[in-house]
C-alpha positions as CSV (number, residue, x, y, z in Angstrom):
1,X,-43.6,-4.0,-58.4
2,X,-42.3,-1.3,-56.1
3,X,-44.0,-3.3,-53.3
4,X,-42.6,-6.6,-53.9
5,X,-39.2,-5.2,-54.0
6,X,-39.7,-3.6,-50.9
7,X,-41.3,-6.8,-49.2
8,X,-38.1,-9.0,-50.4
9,X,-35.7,-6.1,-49.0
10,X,-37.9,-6.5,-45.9
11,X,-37.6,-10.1,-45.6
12,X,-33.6,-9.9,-46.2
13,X,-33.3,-7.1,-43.9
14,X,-35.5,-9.1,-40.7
15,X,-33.2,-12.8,-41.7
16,X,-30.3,-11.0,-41.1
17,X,-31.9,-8.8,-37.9
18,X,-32.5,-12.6,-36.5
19,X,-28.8,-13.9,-36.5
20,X,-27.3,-10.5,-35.8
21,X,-29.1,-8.4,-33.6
22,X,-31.6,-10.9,-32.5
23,X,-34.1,-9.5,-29.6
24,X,-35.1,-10.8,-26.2
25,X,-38.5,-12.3,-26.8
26,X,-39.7,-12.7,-23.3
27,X,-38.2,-10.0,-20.5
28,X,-39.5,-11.1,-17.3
29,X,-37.2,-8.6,-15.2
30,X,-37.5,-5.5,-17.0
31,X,-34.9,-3.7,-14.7
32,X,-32.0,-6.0,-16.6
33,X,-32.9,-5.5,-19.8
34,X,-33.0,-1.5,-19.7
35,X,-30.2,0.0,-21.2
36,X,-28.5,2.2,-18.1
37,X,-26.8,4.3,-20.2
38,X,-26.3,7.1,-18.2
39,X,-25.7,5.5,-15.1
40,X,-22.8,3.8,-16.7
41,X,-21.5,6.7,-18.1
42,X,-21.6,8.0,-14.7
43,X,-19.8,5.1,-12.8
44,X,-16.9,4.9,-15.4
45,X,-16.1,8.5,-15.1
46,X,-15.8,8.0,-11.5
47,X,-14.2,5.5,-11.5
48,X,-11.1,6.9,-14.4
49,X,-11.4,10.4,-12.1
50,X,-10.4,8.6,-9.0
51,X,-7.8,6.3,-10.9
52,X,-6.1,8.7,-12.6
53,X,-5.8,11.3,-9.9
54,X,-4.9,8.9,-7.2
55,X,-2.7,6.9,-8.1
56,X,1.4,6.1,-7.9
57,X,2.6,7.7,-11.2
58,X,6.2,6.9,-10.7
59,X,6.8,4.0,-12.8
60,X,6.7,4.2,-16.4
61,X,5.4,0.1,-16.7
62,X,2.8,0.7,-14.5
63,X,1.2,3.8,-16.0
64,X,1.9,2.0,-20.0
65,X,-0.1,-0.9,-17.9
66,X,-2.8,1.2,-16.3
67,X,-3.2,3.0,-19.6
68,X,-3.7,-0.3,-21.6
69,X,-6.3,-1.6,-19.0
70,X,-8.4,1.8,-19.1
71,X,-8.2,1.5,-23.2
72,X,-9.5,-1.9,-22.6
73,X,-12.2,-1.2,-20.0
74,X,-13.3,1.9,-22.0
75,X,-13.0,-0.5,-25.2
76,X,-16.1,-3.0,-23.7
77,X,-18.0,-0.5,-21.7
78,X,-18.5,1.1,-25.8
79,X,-19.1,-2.6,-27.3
80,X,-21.9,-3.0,-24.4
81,X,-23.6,-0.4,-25.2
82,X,-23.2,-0.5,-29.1
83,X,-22.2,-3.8,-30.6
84,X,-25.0,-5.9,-31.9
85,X,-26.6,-8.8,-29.4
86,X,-26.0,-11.5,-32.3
87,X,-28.2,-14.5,-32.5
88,X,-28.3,-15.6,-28.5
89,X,-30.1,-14.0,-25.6
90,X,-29.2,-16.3,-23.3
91,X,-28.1,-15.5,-20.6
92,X,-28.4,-12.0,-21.5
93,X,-27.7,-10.1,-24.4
94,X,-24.7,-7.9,-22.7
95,X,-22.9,-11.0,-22.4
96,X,-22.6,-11.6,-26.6
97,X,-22.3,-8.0,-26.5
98,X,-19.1,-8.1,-24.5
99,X,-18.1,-11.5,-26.3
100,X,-18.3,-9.2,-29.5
101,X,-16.2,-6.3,-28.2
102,X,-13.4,-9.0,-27.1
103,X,-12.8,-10.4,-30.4
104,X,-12.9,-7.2,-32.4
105,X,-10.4,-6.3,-30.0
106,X,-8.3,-9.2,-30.0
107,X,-8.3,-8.7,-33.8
108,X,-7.0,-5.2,-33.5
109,X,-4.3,-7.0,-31.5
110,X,-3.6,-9.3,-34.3
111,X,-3.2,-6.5,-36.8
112,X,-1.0,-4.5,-34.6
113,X,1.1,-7.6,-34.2
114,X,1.4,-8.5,-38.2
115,X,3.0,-4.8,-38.7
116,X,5.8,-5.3,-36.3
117,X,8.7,-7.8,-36.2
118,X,9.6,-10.8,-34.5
119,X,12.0,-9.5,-31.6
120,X,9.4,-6.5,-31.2
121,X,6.6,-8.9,-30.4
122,X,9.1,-11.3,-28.2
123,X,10.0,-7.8,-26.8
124,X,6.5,-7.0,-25.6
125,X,5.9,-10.8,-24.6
126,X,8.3,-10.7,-22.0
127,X,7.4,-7.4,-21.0
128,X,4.0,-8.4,-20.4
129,X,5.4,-12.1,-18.4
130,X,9.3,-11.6,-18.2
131,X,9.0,-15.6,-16.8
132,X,8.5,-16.7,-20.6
133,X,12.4,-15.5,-21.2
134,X,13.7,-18.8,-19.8
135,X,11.7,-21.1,-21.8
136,X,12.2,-22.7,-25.0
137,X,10.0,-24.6,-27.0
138,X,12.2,-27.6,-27.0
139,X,11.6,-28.6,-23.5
140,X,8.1,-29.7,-24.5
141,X,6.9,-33.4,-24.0
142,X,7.6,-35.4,-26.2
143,X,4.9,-38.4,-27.4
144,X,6.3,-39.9,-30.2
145,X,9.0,-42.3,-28.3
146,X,8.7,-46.4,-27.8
147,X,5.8,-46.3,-29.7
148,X,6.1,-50.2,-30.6
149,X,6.5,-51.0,-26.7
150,X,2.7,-50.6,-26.1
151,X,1.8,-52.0,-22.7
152,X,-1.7,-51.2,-20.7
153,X,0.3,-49.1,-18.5
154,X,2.0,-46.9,-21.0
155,X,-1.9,-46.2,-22.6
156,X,-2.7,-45.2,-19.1
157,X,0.3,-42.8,-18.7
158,X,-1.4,-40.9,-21.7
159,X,-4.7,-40.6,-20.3
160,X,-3.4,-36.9,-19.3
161,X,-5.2,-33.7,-18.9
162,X,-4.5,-33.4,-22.6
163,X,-6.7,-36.5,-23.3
164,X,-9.3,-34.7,-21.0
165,X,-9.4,-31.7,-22.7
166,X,-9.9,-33.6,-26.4
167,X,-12.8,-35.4,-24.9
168,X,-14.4,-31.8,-23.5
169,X,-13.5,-29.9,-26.7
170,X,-15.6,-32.7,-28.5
171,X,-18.3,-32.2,-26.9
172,X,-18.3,-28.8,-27.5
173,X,-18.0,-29.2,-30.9
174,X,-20.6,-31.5,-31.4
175,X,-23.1,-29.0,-29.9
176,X,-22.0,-26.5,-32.1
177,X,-22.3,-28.4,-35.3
178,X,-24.5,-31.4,-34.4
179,X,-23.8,-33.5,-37.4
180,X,-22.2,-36.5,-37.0
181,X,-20.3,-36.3,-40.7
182,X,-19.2,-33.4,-40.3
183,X,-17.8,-34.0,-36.7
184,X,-16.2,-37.0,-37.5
185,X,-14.3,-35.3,-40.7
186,X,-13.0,-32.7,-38.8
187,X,-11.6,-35.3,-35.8
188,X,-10.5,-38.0,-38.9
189,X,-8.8,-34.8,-41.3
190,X,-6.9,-33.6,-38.2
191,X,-5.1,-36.4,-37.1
192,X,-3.9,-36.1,-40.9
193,X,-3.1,-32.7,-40.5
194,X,-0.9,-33.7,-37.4
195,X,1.0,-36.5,-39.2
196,X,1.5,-33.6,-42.6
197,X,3.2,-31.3,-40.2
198,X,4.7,-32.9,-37.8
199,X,8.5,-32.6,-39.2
200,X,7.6,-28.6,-38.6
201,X,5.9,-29.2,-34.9
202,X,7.3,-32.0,-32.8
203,X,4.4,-32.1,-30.6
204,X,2.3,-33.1,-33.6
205,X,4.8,-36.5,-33.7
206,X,2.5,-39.2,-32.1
207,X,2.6,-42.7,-31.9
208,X,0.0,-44.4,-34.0
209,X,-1.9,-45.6,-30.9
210,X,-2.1,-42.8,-29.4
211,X,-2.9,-40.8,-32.8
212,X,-5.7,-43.0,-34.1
213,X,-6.9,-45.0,-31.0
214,X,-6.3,-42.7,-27.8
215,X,-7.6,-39.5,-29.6
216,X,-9.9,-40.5,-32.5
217,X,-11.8,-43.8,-31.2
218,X,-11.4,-42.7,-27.6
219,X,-11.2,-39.4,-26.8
220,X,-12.9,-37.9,-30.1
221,X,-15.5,-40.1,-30.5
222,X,-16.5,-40.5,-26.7
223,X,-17.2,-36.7,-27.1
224,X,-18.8,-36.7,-30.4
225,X,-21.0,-39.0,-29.2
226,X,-22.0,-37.6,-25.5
227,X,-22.3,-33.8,-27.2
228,X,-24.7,-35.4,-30.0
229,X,-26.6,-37.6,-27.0
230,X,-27.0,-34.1,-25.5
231,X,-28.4,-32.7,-28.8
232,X,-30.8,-34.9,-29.0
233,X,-32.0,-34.7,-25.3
234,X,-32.3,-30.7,-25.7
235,X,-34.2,-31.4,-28.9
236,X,-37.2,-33.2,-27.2
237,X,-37.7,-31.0,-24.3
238,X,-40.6,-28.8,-24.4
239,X,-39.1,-25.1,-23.6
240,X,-41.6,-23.2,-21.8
241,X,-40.5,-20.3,-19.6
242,X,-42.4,-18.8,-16.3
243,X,-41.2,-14.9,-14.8
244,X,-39.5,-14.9,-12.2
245,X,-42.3,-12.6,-10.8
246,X,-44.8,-15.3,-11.5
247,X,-43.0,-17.8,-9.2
248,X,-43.4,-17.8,-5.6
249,X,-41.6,-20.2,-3.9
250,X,-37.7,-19.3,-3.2
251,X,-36.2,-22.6,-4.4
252,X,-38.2,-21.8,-7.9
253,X,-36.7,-18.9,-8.3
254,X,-32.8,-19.5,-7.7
255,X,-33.6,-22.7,-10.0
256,X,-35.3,-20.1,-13.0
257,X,-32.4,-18.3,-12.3
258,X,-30.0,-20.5,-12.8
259,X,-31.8,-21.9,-15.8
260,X,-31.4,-18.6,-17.5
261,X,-27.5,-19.9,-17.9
262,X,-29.4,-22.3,-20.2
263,X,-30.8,-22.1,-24.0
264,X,-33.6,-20.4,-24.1
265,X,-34.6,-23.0,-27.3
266,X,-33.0,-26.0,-29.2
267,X,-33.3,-26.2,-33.3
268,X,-32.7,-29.0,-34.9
269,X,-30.0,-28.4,-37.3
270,X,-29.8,-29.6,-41.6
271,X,-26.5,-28.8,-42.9
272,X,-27.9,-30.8,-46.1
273,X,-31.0,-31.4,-47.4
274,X,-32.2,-33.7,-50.6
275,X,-32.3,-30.7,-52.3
276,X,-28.8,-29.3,-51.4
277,X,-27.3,-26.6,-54.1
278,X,-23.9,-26.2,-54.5
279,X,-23.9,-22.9,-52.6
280,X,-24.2,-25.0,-49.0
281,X,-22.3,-27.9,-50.9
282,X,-19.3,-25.2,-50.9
283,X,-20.0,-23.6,-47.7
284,X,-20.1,-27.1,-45.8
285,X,-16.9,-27.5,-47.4
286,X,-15.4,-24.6,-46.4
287,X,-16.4,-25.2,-43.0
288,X,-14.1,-28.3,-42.6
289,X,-11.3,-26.5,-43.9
290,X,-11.4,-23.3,-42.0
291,X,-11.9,-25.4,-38.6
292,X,-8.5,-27.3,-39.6
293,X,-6.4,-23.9,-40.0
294,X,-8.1,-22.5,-37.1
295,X,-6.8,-25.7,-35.0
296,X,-3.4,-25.1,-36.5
297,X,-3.3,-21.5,-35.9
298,X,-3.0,-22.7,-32.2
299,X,-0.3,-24.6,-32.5
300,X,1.8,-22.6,-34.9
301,X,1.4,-19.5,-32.7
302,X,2.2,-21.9,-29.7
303,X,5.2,-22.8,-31.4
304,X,6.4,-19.6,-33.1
305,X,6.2,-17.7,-30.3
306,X,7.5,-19.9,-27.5
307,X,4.7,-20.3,-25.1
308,X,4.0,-23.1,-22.9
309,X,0.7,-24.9,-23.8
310,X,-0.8,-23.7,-20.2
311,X,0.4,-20.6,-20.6
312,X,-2.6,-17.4,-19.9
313,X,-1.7,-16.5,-23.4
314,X,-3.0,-19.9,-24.9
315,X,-5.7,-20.7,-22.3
316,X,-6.9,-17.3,-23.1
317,X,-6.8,-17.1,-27.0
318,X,-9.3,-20.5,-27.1
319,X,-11.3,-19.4,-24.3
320,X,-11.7,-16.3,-26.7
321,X,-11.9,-18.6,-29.7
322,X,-14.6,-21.0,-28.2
323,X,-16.8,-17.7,-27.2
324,X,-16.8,-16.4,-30.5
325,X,-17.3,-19.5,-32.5
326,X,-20.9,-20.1,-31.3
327,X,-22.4,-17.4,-32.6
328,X,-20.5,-17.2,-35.5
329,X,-21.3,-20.8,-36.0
330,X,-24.9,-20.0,-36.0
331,X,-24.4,-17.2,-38.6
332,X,-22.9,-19.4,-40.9
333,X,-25.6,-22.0,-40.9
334,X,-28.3,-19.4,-41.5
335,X,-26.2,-17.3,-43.7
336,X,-25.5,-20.8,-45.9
337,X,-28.7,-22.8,-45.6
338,X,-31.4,-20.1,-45.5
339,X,-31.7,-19.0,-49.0
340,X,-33.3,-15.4,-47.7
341,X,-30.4,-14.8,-45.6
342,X,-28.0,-12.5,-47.9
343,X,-25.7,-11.6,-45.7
344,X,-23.4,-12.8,-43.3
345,X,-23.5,-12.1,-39.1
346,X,-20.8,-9.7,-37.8
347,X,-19.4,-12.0,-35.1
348,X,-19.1,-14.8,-38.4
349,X,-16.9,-11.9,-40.1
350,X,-14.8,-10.9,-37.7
351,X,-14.3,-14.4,-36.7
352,X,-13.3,-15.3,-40.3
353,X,-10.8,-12.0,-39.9
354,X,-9.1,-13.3,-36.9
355,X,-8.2,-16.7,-38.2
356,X,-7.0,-15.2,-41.6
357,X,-4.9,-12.7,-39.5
358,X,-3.5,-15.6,-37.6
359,X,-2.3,-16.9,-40.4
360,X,-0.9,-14.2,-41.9
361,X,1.2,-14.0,-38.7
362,X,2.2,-17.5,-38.5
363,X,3.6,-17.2,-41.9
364,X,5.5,-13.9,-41.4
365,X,7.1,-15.2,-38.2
366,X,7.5,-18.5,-39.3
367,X,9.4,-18.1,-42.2
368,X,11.9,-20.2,-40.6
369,X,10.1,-22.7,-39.9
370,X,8.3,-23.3,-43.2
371,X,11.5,-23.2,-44.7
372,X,12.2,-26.5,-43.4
373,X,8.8,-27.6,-45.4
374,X,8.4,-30.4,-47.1
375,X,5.8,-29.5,-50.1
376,X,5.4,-33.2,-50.9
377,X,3.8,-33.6,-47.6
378,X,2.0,-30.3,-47.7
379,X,0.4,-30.6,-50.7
380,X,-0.6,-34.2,-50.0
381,X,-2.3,-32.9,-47.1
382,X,-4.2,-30.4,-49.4
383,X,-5.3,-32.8,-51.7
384,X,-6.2,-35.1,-48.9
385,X,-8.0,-32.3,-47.0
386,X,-10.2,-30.9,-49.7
387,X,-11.0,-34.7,-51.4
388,X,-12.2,-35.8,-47.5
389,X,-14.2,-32.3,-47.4
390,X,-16.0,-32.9,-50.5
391,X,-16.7,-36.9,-50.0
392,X,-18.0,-35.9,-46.2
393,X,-20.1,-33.5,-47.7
394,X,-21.3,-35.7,-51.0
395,X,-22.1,-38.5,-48.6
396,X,-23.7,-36.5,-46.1
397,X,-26.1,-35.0,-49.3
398,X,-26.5,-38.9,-50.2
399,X,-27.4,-39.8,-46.7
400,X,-29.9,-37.0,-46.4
401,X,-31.6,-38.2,-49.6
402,X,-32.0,-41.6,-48.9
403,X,-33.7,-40.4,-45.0
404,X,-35.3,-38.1,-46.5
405,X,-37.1,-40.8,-49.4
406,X,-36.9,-43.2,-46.5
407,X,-39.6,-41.1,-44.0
408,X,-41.4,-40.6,-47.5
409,X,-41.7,-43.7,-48.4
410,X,-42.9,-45.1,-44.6
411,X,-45.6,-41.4,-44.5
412,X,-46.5,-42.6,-47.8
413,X,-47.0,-46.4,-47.0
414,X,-48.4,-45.8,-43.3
415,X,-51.2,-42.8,-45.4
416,X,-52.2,-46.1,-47.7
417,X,-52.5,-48.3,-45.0
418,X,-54.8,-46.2,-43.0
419,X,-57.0,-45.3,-45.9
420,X,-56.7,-49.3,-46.6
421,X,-58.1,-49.9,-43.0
422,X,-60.4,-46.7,-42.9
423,X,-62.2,-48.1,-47.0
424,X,-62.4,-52.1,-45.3
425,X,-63.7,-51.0,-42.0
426,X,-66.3,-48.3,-43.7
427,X,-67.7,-51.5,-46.2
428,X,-67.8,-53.7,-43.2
429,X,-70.0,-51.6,-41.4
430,X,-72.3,-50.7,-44.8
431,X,-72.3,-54.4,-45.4
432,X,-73.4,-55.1,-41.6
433,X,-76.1,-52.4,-42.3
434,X,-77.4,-53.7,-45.1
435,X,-77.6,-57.1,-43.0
436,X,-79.3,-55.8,-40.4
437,X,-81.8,-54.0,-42.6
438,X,-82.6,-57.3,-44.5
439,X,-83.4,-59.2,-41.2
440,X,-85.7,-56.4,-40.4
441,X,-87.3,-56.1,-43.2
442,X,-88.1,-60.5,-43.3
443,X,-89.2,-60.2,-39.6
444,X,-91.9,-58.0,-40.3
């Protein structure tokens, strides 16, 4: 008994070792993959002793600055040495490693932030980019105007680098997920979203062409589909690595280099199977939802706070955002489809911590706004978010079931077949026999 227990424990413990702390399988340089401890202890010593003895102390901004970047420095120098690799090696482990360290810090950000109040936080905005005290929110473009005067050359106008940027983050997303339901629930349940709370943000006020045509059928669904076509083009490669110290021509070896920027493998991913509990029922579900109030974290922050939409500040929180949700992407899917997976991955938590921060933020500082609410709309939205969740979901089970009887059911006939064709070709040949037997036998 004391042995299964510890065999289970075992099991649980190595599942959760694979998403979290996953090791490199194949190290071809050795010199990369050592840890270097010392020597990086070393060289950041050095380099704080000559910083903080050489330079201009004068200015109280520039040593609160200085200070700040040396907490930061220090910060990932720790989280490279410490935090867990999570479930990619690719293109080294230091890399995740350092993704890790960013978001825990970013989320210590966010929980400073939450304690303080609104002109506090605009206070250390400008301090950081005194430029943003000039602009207002108001002076954004503005989509929803003309909307019934829709000419080819008006659709063109909107073909912006906004357009762009839905048809990239598509893509992206349908690597991450690679399920068409899902994708496609997500893309459909946000443009929903948009029209709920657009009487709170303007910019979500869109004409219905450009809403349903120029982002969903275009944009969207251009992406959805190149980032699946993609999917299934890294599926059916064979992934077969060589050193680098086996190769010997020159051009080889920049190109195995480079290919190290690559996956190192490429799953096929089931979000549902035919036999789908209501655990991964729920935690499909959950999915959509959280990736609709992570989208609107964006622009409630955006808005809240005043900030262009190419400000650092934006460009850098989903460049954050994007790093952290492929691991914790991953995480999730093992954590809610493999049934010996009883925990979920750090990155996953502290992902799931920064977007419930966010909120938590946007609600404090946007008391204003939300005041202007209509609950009507909001709880339609609700209603309309979770019923789409669950009939995605349901139908994706469905669909599963029906593929999944449907490759039965053609294993199943092509097995009869061949044993049909195998049973008349084996009495053919014993009847032939016997034949050829019976003419020997009258020619003697």
């Amino acid at each position: 008994m004391c042995s299964e227990t510890s065999t289970s424990e075992r099991e649980i413990y190595h599942n959760f070792y694979a998403i979290n702390e996953r090791p490199v399988d194949d190290i071809s340089l050795k010199f990369f993959y050592k840890p270097h401890t010392i020597t990086l202890l070393i060289v950041s010593i050095i380099a704080i002793f000559y910083s903080a003895f050489t330079r201009d102390e004068s200015s109280l901004e520039n040593n609160i600055w200085s200070g700040i970047r040396c907490l930061v420095l220090f910060f990932l120098v720790i989280s490279l040495l410490t935090f867990p690799n999570g479930p990619f090696t690719r293109p080294h482990p230091a890399v995740w490693r350092l993704v890790f360290g960013i978001s825990v810090l970013y989320l210590l950000s966010l929980l400073f932030i939450l304690f303080q109040n609104y002109d506090t936080v605009k206070s250390i905005i400008y301090w950081f980019y005194p430029d943003l005290k000039h602009f207002r929110i108001d002076s954004e473009k503005q989509y929803a105007v003309n909307c019934n005067d829709l000419t080819l050359e008006r659709f063109w106008e909107h073909m912006d680098v906004f357009a762009l940027a839905h048809f990239l983050g598509w893509v992206l997303k349908a690597l991450l997920l690679r399920h068409y339901g899902i994708c496609w629930t997500i893309s459909v349940t946000w443009e929903i979203t948009e029209v709920a709370f657009a009487h709170l943000l303007p910019n979500f006020a869109e004409c219905w062409w450009d809403s349903w045509i120029l982002d969903v059928v275009i944009c969207n669904g251009l992406g959805i589909f190149c980032g699946m076509y993609i999917c299934r083009l890294l599926e059916m490669r064979t992934y077969k690595w060589e050193s680098i110290k086996d190769i010997q021509s020159t051009s080889k070896k920049i190109r195995r280099a480079i290919l190290q920027f690559t996956p190192e493998s490429w799953i096929p991913i089931h979000w549902f199977d035919p036999n789908c509990t209501y655990i991964r029922f729920l935690s499909v579900t959950q999915l959509v939802i959280f990736w609709q109030l992570t989208e609107l974290n964006t622009f409630f922050l955006k808005h809240i706070f005043e900030l262009p939409p190419a400000h650092p500040l934006n460009v850098g929180r989903i460049g954050v955002i994007t790093l952290m949700v492929a691991p914790s992407v991953r995480q999730y899917y093992t954590y809610s489809t493999d049934t010996r997976c009883k925990r979920v991955g750090t990155q996953c938590w502290v992902f799931v911590a920064i977007v419930i921060t966010e909120t938590l933020i946007s609600i404090k500082f946007g008391l204003s706004i939300f005041a202007q609410a209509q609950l009507w709309n909001i709880f339609i939205w609700l209603l309309i978010l979770f019923v789409m969740s669950i009939s995605c979901v349901s139908l994706c089970v469905v669909w599963a079931k029906y593929r999944w009887n449907h490759v039965n059911n053609i294993v199943e006939e092509y097995f009869i077949r061949s044993k049909d064709n195998f049973l008349q070709k084996f009495d053919q040949k014993i009847h032939h026999d016997n034949n050829n037997d019976k003419k020997k036998k009258y020619s003697y």
